[in-house]
mmCIF file as Biopython writes it, N, C-alpha, C and O atoms, coordinates in Angstrom:
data_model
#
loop_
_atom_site.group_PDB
_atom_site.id
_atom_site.type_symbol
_atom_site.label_atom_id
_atom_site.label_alt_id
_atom_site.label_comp_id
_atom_site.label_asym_id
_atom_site.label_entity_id
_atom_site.label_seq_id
_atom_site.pdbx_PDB_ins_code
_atom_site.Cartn_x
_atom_site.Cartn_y
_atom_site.Cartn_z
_atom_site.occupancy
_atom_site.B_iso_or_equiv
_atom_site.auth_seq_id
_atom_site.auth_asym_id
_atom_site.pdbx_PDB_model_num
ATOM 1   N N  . UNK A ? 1  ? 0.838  -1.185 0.000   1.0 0.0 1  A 1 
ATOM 2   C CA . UNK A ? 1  ? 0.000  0.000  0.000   1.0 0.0 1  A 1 
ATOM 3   C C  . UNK A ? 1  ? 0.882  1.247  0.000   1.0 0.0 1  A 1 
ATOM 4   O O  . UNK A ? 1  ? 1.923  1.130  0.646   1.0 0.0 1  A 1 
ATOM 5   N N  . UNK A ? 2  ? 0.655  2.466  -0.626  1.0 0.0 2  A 1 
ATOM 6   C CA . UNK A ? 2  ? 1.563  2.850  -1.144  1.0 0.0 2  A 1 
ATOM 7   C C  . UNK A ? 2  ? 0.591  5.137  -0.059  1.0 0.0 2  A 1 
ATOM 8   O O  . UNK A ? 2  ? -0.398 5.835  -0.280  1.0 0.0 2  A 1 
ATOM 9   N N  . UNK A ? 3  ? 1.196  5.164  0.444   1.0 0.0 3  A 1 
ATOM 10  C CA . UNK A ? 3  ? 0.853  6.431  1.132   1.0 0.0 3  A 1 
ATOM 11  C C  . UNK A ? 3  ? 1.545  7.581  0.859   1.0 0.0 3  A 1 
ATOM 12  O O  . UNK A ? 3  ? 2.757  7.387  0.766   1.0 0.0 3  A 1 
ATOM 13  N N  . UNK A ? 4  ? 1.132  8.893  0.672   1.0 0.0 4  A 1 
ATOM 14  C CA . UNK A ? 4  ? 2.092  10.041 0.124   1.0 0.0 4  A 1 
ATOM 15  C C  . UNK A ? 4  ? 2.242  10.668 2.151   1.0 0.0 4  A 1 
ATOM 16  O O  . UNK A ? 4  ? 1.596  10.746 3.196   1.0 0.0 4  A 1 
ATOM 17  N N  . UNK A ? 5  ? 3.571  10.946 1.545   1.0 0.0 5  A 1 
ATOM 18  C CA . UNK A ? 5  ? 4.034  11.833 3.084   1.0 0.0 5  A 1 
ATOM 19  C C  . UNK A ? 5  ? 3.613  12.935 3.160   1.0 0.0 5  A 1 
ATOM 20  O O  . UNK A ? 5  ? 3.607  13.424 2.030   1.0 0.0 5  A 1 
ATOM 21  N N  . UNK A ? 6  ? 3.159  13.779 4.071   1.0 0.0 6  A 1 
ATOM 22  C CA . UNK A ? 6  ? 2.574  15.117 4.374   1.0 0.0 6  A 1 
ATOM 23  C C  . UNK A ? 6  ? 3.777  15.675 4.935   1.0 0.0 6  A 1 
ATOM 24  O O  . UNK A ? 6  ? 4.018  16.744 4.373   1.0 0.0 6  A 1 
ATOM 25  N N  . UNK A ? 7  ? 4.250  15.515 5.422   1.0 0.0 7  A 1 
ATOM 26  C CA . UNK A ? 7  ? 5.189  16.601 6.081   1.0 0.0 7  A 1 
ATOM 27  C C  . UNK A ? 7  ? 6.369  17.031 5.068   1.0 0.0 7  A 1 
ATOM 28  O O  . UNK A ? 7  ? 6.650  16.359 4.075   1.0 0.0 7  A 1 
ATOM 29  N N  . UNK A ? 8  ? 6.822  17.849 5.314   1.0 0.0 8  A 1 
ATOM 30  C CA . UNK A ? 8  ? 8.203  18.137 4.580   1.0 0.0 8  A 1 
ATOM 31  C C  . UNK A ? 8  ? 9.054  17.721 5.122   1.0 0.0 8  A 1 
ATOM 32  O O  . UNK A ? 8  ? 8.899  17.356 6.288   1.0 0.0 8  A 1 
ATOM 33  N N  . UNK A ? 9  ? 10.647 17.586 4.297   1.0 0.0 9  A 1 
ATOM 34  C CA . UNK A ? 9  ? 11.891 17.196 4.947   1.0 0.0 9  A 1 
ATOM 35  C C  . UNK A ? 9  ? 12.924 17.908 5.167   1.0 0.0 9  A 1 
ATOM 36  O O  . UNK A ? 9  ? 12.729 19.030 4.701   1.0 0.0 9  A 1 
ATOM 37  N N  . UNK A ? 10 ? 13.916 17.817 5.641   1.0 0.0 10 A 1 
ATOM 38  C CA . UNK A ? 10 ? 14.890 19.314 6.239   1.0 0.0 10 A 1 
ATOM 39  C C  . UNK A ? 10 ? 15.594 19.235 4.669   1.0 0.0 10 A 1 
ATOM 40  O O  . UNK A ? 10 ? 16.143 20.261 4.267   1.0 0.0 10 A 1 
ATOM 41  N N  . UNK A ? 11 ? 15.581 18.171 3.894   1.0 0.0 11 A 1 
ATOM 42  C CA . UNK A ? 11 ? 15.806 18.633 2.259   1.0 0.0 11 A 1 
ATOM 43  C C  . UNK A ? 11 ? 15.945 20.062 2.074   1.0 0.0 11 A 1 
ATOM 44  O O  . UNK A ? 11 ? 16.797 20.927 2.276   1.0 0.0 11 A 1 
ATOM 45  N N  . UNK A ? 12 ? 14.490 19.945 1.500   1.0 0.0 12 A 1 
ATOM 46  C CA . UNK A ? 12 ? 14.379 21.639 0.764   1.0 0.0 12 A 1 
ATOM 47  C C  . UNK A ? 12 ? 13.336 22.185 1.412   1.0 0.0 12 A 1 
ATOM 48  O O  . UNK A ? 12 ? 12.319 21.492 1.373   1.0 0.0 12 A 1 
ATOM 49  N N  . UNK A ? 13 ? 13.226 23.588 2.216   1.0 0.0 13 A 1 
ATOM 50  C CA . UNK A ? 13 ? 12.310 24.423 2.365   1.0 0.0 13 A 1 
ATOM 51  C C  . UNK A ? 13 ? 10.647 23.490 1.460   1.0 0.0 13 A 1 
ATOM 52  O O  . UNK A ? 13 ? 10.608 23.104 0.292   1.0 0.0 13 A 1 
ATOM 53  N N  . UNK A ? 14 ? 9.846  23.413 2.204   1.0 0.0 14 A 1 
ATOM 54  C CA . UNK A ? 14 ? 8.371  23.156 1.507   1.0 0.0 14 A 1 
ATOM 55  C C  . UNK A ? 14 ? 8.354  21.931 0.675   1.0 0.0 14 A 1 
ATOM 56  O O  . UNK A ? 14 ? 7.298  21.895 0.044   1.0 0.0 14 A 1 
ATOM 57  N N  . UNK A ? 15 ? 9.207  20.790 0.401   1.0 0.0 15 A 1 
ATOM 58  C CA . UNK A ? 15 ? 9.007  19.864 -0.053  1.0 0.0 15 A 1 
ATOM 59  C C  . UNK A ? 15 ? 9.083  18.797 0.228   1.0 0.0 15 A 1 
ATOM 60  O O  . UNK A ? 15 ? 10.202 18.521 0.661   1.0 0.0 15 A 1 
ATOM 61  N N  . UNK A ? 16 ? 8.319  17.886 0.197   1.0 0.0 16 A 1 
ATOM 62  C CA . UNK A ? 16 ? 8.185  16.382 0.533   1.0 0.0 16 A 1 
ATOM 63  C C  . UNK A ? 16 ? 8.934  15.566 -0.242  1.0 0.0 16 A 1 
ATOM 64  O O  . UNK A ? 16 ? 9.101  15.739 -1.449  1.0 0.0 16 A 1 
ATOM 65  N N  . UNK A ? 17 ? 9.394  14.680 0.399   1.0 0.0 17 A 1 
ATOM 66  C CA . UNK A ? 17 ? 9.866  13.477 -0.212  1.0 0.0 17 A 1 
ATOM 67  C C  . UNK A ? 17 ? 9.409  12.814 -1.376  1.0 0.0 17 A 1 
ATOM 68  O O  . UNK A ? 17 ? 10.081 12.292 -2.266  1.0 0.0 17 A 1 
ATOM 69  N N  . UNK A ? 18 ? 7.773  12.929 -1.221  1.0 0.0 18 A 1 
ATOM 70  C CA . UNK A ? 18 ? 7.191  12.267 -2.341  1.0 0.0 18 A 1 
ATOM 71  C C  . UNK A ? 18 ? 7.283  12.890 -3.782  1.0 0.0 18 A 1 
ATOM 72  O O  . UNK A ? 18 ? 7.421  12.413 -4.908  1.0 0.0 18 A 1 
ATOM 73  N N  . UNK A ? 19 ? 7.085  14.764 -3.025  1.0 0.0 19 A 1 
ATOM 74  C CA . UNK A ? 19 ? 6.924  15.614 -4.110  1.0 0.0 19 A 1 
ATOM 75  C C  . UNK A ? 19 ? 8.512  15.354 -4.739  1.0 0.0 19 A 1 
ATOM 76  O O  . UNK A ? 19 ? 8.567  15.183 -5.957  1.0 0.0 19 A 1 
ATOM 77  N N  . UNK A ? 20 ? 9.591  15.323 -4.090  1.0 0.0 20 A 1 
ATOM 78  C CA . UNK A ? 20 ? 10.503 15.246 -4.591  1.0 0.0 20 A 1 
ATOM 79  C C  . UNK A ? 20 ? 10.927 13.886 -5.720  1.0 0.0 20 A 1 
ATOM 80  O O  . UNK A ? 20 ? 11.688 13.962 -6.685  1.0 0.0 20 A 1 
ATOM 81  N N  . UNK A ? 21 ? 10.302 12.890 -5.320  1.0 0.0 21 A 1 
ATOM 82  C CA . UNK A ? 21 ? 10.591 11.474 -6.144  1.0 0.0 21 A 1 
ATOM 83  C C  . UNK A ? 21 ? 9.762  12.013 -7.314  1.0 0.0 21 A 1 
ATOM 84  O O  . UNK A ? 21 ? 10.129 12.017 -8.489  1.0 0.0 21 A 1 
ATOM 85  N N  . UNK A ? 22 ? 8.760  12.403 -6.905  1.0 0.0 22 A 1 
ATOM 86  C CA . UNK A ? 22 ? 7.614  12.924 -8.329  1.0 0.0 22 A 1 
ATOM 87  C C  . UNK A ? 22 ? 8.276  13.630 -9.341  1.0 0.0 22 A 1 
ATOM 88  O O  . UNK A ? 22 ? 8.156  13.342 -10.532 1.0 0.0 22 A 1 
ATOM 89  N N  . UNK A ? 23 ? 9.101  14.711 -8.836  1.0 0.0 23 A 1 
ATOM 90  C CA . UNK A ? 23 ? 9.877  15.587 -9.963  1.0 0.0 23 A 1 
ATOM 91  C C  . UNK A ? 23 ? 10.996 14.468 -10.574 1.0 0.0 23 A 1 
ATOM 92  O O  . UNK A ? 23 ? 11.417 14.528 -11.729 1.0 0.0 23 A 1 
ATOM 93  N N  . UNK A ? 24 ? 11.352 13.561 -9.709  1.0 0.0 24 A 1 
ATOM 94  C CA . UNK A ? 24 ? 12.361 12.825 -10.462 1.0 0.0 24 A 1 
ATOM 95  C C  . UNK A ? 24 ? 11.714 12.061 -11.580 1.0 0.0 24 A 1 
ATOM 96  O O  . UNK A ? 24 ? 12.305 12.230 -12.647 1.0 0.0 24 A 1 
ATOM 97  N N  . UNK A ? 25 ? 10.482 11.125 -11.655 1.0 0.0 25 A 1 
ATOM 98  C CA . UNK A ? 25 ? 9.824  10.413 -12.527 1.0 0.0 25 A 1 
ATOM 99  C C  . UNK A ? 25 ? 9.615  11.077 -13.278 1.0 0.0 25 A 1 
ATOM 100 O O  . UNK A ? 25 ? 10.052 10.723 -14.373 1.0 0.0 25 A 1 
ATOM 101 N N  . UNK A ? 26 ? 8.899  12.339 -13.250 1.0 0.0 26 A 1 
ATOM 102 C CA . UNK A ? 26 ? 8.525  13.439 -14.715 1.0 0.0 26 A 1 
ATOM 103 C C  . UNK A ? 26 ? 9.503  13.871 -15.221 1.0 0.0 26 A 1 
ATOM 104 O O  . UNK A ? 26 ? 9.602  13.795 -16.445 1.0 0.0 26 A 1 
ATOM 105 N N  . UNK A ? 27 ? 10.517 14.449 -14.464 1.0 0.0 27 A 1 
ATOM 106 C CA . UNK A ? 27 ? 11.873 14.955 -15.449 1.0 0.0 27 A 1 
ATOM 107 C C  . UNK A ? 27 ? 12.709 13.703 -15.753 1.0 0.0 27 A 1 
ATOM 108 O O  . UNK A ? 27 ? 13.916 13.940 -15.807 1.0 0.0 27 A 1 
ATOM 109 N N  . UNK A ? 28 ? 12.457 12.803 -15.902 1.0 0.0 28 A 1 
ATOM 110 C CA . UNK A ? 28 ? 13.305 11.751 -16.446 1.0 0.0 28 A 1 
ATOM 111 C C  . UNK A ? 28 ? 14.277 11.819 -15.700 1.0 0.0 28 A 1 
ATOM 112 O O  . UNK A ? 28 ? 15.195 11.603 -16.490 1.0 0.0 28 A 1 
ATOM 113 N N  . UNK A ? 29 ? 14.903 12.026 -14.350 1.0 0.0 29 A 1 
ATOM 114 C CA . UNK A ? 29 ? 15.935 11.804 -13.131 1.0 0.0 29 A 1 
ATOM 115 C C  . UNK A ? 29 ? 16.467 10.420 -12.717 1.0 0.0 29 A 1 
ATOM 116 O O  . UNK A ? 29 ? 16.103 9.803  -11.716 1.0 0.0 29 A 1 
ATOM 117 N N  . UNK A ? 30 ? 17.489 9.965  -13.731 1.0 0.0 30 A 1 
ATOM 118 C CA . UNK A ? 30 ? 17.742 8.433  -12.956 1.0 0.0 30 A 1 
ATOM 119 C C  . UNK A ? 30 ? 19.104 8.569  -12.382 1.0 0.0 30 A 1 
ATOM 120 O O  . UNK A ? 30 ? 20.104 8.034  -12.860 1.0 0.0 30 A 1 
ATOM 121 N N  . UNK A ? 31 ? 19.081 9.229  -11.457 1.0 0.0 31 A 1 
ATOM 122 C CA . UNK A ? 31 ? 20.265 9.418  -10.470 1.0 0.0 31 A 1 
ATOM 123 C C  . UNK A ? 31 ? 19.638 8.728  -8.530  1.0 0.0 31 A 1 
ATOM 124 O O  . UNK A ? 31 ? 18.522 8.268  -8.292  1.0 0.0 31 A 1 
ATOM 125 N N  . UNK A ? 32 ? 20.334 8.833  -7.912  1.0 0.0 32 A 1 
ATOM 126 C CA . UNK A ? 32 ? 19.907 8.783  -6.658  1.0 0.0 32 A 1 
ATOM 127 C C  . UNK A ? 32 ? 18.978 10.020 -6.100  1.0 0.0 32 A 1 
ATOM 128 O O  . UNK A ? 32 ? 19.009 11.222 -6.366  1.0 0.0 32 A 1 
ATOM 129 N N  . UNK A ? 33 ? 18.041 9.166  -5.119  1.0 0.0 33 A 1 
ATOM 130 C CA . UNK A ? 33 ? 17.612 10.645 -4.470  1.0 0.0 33 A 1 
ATOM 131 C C  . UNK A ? 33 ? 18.458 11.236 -3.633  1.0 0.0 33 A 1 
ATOM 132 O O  . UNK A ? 33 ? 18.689 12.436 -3.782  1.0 0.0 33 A 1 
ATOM 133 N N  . UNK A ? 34 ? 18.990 10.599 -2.740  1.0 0.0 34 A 1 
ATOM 134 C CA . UNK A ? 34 ? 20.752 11.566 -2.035  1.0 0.0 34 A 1 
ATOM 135 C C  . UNK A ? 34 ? 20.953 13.005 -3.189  1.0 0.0 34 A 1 
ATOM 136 O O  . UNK A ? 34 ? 20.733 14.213 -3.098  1.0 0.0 34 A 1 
ATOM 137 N N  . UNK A ? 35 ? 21.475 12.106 -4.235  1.0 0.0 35 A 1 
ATOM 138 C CA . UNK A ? 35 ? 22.365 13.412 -5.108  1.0 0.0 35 A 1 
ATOM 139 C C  . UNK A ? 35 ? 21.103 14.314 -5.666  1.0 0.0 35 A 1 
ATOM 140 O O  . UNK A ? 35 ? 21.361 15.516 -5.729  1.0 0.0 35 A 1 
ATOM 141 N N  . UNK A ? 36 ? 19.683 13.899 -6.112  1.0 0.0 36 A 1 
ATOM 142 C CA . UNK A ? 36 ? 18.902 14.767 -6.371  1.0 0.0 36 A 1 
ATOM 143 C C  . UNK A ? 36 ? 19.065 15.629 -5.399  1.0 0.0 36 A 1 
ATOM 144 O O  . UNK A ? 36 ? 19.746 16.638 -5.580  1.0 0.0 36 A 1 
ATOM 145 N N  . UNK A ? 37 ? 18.321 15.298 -3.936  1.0 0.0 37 A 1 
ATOM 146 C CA . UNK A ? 37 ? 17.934 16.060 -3.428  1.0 0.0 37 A 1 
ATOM 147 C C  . UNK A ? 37 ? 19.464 17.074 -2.451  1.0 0.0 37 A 1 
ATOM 148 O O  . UNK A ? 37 ? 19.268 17.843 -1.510  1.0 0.0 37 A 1 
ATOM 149 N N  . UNK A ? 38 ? 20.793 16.750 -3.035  1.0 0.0 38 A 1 
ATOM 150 C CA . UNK A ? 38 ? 21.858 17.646 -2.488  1.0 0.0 38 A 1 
ATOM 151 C C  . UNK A ? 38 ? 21.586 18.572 -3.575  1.0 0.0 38 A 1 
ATOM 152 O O  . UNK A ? 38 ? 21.337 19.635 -3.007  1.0 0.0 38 A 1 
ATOM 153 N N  . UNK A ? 39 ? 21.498 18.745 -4.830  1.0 0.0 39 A 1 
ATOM 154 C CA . UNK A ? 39 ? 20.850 19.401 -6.193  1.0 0.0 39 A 1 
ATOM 155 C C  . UNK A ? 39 ? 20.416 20.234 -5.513  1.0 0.0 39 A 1 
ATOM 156 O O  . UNK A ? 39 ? 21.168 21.042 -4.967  1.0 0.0 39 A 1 
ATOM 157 N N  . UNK A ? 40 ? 18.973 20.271 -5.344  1.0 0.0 40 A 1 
ATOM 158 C CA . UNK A ? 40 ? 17.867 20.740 -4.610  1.0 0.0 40 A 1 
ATOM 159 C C  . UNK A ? 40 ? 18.463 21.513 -3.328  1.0 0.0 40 A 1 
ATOM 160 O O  . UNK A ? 40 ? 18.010 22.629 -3.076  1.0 0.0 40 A 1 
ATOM 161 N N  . UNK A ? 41 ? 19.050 21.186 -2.849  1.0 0.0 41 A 1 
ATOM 162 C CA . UNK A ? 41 ? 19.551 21.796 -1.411  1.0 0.0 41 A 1 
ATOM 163 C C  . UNK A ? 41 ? 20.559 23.158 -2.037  1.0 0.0 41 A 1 
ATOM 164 O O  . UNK A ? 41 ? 20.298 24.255 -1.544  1.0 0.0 41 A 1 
ATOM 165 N N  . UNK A ? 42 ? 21.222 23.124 -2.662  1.0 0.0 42 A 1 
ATOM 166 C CA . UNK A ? 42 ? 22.363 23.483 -3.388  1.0 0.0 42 A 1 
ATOM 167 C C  . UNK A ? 42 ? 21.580 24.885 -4.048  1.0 0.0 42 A 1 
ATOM 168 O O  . UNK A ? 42 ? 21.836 26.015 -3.633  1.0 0.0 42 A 1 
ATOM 169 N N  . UNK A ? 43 ? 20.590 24.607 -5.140  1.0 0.0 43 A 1 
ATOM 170 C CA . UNK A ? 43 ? 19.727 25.144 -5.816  1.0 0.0 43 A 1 
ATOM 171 C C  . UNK A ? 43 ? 18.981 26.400 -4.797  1.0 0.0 43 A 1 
ATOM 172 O O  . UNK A ? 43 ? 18.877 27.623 -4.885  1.0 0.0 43 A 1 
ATOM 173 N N  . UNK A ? 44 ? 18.574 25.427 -3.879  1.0 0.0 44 A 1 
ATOM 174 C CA . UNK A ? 44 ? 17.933 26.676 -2.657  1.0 0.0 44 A 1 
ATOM 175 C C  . UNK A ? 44 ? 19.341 27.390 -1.550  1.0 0.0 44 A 1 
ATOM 176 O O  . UNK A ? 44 ? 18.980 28.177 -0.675  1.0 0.0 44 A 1 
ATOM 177 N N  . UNK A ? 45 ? 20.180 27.207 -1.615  1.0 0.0 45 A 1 
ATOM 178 C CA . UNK A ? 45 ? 21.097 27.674 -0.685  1.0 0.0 45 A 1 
ATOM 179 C C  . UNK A ? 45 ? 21.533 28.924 -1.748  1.0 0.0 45 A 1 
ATOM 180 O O  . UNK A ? 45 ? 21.776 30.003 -1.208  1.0 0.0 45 A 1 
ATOM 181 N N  . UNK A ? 46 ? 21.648 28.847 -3.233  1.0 0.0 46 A 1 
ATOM 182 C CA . UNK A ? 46 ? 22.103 29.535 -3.843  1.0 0.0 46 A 1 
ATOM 183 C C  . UNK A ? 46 ? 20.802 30.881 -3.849  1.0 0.0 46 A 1 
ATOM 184 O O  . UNK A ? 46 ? 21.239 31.997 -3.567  1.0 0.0 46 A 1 
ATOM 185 N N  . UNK A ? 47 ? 19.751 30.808 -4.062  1.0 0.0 47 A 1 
ATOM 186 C CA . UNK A ? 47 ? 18.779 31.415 -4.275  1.0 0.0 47 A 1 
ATOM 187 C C  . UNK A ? 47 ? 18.277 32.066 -2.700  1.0 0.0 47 A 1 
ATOM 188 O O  . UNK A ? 47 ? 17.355 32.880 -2.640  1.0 0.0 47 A 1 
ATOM 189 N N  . UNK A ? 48 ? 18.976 31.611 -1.530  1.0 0.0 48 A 1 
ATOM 190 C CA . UNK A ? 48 ? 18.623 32.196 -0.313  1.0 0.0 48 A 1 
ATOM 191 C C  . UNK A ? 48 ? 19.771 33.213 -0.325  1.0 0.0 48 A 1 
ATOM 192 O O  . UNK A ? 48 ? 19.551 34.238 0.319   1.0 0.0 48 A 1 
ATOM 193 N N  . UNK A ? 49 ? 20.243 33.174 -0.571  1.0 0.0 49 A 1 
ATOM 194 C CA . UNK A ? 49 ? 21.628 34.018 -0.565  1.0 0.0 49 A 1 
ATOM 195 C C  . UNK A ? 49 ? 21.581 35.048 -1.839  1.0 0.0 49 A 1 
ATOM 196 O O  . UNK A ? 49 ? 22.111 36.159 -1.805  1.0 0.0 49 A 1 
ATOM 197 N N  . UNK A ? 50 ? 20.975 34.600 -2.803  1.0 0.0 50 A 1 
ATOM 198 C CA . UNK A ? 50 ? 20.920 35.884 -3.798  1.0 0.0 50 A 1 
ATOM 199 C C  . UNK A ? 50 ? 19.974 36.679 -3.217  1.0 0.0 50 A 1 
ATOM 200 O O  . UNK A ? 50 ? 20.124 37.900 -3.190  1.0 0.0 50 A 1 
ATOM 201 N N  . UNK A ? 51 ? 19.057 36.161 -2.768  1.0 0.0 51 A 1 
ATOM 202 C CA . UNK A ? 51 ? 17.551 37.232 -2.122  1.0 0.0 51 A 1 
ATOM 203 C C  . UNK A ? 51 ? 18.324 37.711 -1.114  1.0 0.0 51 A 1 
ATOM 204 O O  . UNK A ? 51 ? 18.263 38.936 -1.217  1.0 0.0 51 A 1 
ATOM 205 N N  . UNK A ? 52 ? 19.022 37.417 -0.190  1.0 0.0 52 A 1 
ATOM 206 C CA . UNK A ? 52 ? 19.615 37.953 0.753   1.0 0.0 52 A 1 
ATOM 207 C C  . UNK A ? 52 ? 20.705 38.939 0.341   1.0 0.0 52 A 1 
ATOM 208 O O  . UNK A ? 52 ? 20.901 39.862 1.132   1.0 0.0 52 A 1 
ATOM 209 N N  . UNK A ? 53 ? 21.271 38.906 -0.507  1.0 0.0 53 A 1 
ATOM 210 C CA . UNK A ? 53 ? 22.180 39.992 -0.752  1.0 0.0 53 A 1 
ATOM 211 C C  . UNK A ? 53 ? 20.941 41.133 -1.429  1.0 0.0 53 A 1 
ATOM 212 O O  . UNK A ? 53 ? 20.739 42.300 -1.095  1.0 0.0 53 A 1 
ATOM 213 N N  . UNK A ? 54 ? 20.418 40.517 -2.213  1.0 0.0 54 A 1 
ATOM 214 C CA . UNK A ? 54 ? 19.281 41.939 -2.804  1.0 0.0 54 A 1 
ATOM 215 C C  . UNK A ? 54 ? 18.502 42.522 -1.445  1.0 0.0 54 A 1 
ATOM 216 O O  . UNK A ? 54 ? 18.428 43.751 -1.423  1.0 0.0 54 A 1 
ATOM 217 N N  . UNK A ? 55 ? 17.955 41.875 -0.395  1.0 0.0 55 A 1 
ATOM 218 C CA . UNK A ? 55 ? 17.650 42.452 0.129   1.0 0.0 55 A 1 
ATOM 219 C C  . UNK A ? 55 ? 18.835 43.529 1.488   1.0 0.0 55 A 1 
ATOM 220 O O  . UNK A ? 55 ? 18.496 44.313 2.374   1.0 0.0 55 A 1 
ATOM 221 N N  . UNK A ? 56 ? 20.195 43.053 1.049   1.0 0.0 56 A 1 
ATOM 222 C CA . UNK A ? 56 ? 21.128 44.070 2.034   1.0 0.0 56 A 1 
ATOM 223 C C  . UNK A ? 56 ? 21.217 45.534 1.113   1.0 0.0 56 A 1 
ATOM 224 O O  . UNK A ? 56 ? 21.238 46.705 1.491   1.0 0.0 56 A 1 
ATOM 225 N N  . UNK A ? 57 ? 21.254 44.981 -0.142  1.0 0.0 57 A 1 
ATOM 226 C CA . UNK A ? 57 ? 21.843 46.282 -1.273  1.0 0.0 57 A 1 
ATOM 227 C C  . UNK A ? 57 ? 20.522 47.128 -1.035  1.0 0.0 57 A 1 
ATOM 228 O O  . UNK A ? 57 ? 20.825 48.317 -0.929  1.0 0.0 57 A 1 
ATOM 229 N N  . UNK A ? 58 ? 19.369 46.945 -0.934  1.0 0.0 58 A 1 
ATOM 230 C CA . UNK A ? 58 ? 17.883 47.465 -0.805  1.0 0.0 58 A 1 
ATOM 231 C C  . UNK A ? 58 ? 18.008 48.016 0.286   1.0 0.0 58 A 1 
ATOM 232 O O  . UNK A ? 58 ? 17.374 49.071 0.314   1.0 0.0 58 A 1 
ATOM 233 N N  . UNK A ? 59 ? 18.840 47.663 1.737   1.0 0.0 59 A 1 
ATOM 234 C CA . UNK A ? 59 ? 18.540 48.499 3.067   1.0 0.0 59 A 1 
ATOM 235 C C  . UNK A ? 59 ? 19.987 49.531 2.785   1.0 0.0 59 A 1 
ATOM 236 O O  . UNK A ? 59 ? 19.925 50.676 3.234   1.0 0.0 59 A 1 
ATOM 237 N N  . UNK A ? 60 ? 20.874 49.230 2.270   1.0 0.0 60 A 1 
ATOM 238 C CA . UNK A ? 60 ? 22.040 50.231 2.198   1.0 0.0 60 A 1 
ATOM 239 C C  . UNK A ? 60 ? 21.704 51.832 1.239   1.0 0.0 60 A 1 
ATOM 240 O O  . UNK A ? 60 ? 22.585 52.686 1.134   1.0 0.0 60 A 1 
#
């Protein structure tokens, strides 16, 4: 029996595990989920840090 997870994972900000395997099946992803989801981690660490510098240049 096959159940979708509700909670999110310390992965990525707002995404589930499941949601995450899901993006792997549709985008054709045949790697591990480990290395997907370091991708994903990587992807959002970069994009927290660009908003964060726009928002220092915005208070200066």
């Amino acid at each position: 029996m096959r159940t979708d997870l509700k909670e999110t994972t310390q992965l990525v900000i707002g995404l589930t595990y499941r949601q995450m395997l899901d993006w792997m099946a549709e985008d054709g992803v045949f790697c591990s989920p480990d290395k997907y989801a370091r991708r994903l981690q990587e992807a959002q660490r970069l994009a927290l840090a660009a908003r964060n510098e726009a928002n220092e240049k915005e208070k200066a």
